[in-house]
C-alpha positions in Angstrom: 29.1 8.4 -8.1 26.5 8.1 -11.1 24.0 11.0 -10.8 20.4 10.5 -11.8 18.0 13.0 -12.3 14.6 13.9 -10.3 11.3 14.8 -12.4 10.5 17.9 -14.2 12.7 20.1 -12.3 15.7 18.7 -13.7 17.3 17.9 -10.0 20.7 16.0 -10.1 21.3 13.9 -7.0 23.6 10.4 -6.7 22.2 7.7 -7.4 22.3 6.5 -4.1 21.2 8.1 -1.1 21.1 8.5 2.6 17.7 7.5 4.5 18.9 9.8 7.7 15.3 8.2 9.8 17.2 5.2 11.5 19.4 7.4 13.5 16.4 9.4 15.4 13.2 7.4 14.6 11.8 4.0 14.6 15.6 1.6 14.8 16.1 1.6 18.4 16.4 5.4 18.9 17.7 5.7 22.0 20.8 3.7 21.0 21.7 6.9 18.9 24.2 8.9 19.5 24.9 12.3 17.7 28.2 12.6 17.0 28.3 8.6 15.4 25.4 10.2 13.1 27.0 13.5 12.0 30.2 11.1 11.0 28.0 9.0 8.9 26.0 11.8 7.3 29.6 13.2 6.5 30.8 10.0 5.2 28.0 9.5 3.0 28.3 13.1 1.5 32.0 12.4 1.1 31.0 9.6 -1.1 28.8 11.1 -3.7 25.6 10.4 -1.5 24.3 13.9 -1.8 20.2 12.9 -1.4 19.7 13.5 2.6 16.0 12.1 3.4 14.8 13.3 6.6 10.8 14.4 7.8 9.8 16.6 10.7 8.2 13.7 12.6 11.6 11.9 12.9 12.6 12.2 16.7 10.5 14.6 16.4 12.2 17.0 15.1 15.5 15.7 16.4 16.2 14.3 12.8 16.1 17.5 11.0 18.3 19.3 13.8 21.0 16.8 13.1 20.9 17.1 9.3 21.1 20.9 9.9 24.3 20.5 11.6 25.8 18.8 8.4 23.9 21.6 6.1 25.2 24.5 8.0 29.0 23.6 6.9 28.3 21.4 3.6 25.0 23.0 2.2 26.4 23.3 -1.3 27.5 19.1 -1.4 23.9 18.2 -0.1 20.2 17.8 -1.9 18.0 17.8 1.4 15.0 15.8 1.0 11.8 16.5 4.0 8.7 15.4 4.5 5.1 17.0 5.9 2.0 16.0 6.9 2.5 14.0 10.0 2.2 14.6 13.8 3.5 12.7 16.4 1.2 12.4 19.4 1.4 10.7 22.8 -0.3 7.2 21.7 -0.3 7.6 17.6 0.7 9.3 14.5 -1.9 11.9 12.9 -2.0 13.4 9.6 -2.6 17.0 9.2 -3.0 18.4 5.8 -4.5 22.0 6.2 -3.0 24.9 4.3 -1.9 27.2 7.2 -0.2 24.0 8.8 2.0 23.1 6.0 3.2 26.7 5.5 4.2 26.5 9.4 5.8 23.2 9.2 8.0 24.2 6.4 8.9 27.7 7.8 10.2 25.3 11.0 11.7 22.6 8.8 14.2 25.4 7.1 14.9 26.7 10.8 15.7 23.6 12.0 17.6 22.6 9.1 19.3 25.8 8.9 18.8 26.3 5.5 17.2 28.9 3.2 15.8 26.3 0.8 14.2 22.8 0.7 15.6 20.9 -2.7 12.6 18.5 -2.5 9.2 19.3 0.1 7.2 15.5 0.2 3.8 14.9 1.5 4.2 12.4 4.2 0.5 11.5 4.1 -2.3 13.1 3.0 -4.9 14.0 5.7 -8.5 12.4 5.1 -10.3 15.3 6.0 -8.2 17.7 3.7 -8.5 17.6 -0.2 -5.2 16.9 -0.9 -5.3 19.2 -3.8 -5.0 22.1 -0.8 -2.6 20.4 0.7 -0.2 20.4 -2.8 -1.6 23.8 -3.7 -0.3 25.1 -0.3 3.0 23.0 -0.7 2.9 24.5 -4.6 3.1 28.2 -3.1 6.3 27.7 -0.7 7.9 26.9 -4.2 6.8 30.3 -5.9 7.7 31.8 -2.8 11.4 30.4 -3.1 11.4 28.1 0.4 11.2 24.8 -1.6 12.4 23.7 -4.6 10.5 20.6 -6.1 7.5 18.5 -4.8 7.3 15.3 -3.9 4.9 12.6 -2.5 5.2 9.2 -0.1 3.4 6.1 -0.8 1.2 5.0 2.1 -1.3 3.3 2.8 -0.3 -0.6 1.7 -2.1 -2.3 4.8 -5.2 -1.0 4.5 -4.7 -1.6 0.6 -4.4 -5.3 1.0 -7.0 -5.8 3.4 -9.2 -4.0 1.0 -8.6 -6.3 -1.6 -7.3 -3.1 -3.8 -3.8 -2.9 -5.4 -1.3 -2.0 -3.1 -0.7 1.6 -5.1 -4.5 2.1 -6.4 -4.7 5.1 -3.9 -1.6 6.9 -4.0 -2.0 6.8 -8.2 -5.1 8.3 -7.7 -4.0 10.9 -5.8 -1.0 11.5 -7.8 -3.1 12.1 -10.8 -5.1 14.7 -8.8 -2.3 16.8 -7.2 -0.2 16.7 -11.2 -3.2 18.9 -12.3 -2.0 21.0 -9.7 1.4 21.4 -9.7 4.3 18.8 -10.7 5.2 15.9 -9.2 8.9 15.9 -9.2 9.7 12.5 -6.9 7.4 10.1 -5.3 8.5 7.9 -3.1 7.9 4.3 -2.0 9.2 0.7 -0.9 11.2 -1.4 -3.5 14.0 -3.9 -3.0 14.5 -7.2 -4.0 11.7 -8.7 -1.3 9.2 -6.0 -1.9 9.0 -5.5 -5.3 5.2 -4.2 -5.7 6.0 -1.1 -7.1 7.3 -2.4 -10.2 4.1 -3.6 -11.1 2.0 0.2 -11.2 4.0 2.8 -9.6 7.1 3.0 -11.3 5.6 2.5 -14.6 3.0 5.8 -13.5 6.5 7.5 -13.0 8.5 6.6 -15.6 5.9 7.3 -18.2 5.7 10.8 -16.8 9.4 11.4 -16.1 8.8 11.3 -12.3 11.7 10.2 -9.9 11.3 7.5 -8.1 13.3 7.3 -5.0 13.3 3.8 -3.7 13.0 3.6 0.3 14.0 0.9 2.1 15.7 -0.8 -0.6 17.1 -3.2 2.1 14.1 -4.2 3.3 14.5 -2.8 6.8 18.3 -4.0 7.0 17.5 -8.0 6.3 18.9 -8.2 2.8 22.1 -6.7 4.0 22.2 -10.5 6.1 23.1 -9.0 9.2 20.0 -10.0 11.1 19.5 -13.3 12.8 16.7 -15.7 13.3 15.6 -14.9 16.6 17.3 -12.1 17.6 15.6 -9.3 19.8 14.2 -6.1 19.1 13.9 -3.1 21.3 10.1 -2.0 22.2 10.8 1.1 20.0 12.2 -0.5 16.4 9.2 -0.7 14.1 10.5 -4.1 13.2 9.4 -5.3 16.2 6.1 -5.5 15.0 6.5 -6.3 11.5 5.5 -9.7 10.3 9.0 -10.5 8.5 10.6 -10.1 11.4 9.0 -12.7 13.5 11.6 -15.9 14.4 10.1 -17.8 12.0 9.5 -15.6 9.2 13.5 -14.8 9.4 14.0 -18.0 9.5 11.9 -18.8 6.2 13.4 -16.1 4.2 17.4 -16.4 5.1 17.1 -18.4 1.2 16.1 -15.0 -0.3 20.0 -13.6 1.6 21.2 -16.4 0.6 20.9 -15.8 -2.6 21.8 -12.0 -2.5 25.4 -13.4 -1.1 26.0 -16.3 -3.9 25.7 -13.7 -6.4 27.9 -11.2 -4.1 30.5 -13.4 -4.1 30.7 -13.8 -7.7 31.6 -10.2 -7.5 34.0 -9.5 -4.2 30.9 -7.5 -3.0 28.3 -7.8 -0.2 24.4 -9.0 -0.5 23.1 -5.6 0.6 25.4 -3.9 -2.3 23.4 -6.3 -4.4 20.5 -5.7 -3.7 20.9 -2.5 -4.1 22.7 -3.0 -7.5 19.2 -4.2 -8.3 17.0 -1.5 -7.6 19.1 0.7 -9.3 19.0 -1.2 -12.2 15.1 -0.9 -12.2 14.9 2.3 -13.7 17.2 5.7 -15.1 14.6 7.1 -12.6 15.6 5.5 -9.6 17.0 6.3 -6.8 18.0 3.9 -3.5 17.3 5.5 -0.5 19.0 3.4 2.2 19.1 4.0 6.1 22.3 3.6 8.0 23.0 4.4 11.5 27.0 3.9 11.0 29.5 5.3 8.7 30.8 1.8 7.2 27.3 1.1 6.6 26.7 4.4 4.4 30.2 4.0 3.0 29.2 0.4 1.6 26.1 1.7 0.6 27.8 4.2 -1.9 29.9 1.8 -3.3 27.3 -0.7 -5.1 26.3 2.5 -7.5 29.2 1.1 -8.9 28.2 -2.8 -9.2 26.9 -3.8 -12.9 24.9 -6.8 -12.2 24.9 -9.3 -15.2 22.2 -11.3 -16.8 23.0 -14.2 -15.4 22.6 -12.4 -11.4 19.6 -10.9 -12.6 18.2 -14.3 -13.3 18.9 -15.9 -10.4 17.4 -12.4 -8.2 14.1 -13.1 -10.4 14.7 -16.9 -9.3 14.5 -16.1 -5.3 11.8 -17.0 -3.8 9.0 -14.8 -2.8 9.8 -12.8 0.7 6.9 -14.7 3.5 5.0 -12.7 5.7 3.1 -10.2 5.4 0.2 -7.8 7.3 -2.7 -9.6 6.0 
């Protein structure tokens, strides 16, 4: 697989991913079983996926225990990827920024990962009552002290962005700008696919202009552009789609053109609408990297292979043609 490099630090990874979240957190977690995981961590690895994303607050915790697993036999063919910055409570997620807590968190991260080193340490979410230049400067001294390599930071925050009336990134380049004065930014990243597109607008210009990584998370816009999801179908009580606006009846319904699309396009090319849409956000920058989730092997297997689809001009016109995904959390 093509491999793209991460920010100043010079880290090589492939240029797609594995987003390890799905098979612990937030897509119908209890339907997860380990051993179908491990295979499809190992089946990703096995084909060139080397970026592993996980966070603490996955399961919790459960997420990093299973990617520790894979790490404890195939350390040297993985770039592990974890977050900080968020607890899980009873009712509600919490962010938690304080120095003395993120050298904690990492300390358990490595245990529980089973590894000596972190490639790339991300803030989750930076705590409102922390300035989160002590929350990077914290994160900046597990790298001198040889626990992490590179730092990284999420993108949060889009709600309350567009109920503000501010742009959808306003905040997190703020605080980017902030915590480079600190230390370097090596990777931030944030939602981009083919019906979420926002970032191309700010963000990944910020980046690119300061030879940031990007890595692109949920670049299949939480499985619909992969047109396996139906109009209608159900959704357990615990997948986060459940409450998303897209994923209403009627706003599947309203936005099967946009797969549509994706699969005219993929059959121009013997290949499926999710490797084209992937094909696409790789195409949006040397920076980028797709980050997708799969639960299943196949899944992470296809995956891999659109690193190696070259959309034409003609495809890219007619992805710039779809119509604009409906729904949304205002």
């Amino acid at each position: 697989m093509e491999r793209r490099t991460i920010g100043a630090a010079a880290l090589e990874v492939g240029a797609i991913g594995l987003g390890c979240m799905p098979m612990s957190w937030a897509y119908s977690s209890s339907q997860q079983r380990g051993e179908r995981s491990l295979r499809t961590v190992h089946a990703a690895l096995d084909a060139g996926c080397s970026l592993l994303d996980t966070a603490d607050m996955y399961g919790p915790f459960t997420n990093e225990l299973l990617i520790g697993r894979v790490l404890k036999e195939r350390r040297g063919d993985a770039f592990v990827s974890t977050k900080v910055g968020l607890l899980v409570g009873d009712q509600h997620v919490v962010a938690n920024g304080r120095p003395g807590y993120v050298k904690r968190a990492c300390d358990a991260s490595l245990r529980r990962l089973q590894t000596d080193v972190i490639d790339l340490y991300q803030l989750h979410r930076a705590d409102p009552e922390v300035p989160v230049e002590e929350t990077w400067g914290a994160m900046a001294e597990l790298v001198s002290a040889g626990k992490v390599r590179a730092l990284g930071m999420c993108a949060v925050g889009a709600r309350a962005s567009r109920r503000s009336g501010a742009h959808l990134h306003d905040g997190t380049i703020r605080q980017l700008a902030r915590v480079q004065q600190v230390f370097p930014v090596s990777a931030v990243q944030a939602e981009l696919s083919v019906w979420s597109p926002d970032a191309l607008e700010r963000l990944l210009p910020w980046c690119e202009a300061r030879g940031v990584g990007f890595l692109a998370a949920m670049p299949l816009g939480n499985g619909f552009l992969a047109g396996t999801l139906t109009p209608g179908q159900g959704f357990e009580p615990d997948d986060v789609r459940a409450r998303h606006p897209r994923f209403t009846a009627e706003m599947m319904a309203a936005n099967q053109p946009v797969v549509a699309g994706l699969r005219r396009i993929a059959e121009r090319h013997g290949a499926s609408a999710a490797q084209v849409a992937l094909a696409w956000v790789l195409g949006r920058g040397r920076n980028v990297v797709a980050v997708p989730g799969a639960k299943r092997q196949e899944w992470a297997v296809q995956n891999a292979e659109a690193a190696d689809l070259e959309l034409t001009g003609r495809d890219l016109v007619e992805v710039a043609g779809l119509p604009p995904a409906r729904g949304s959390w205002d």
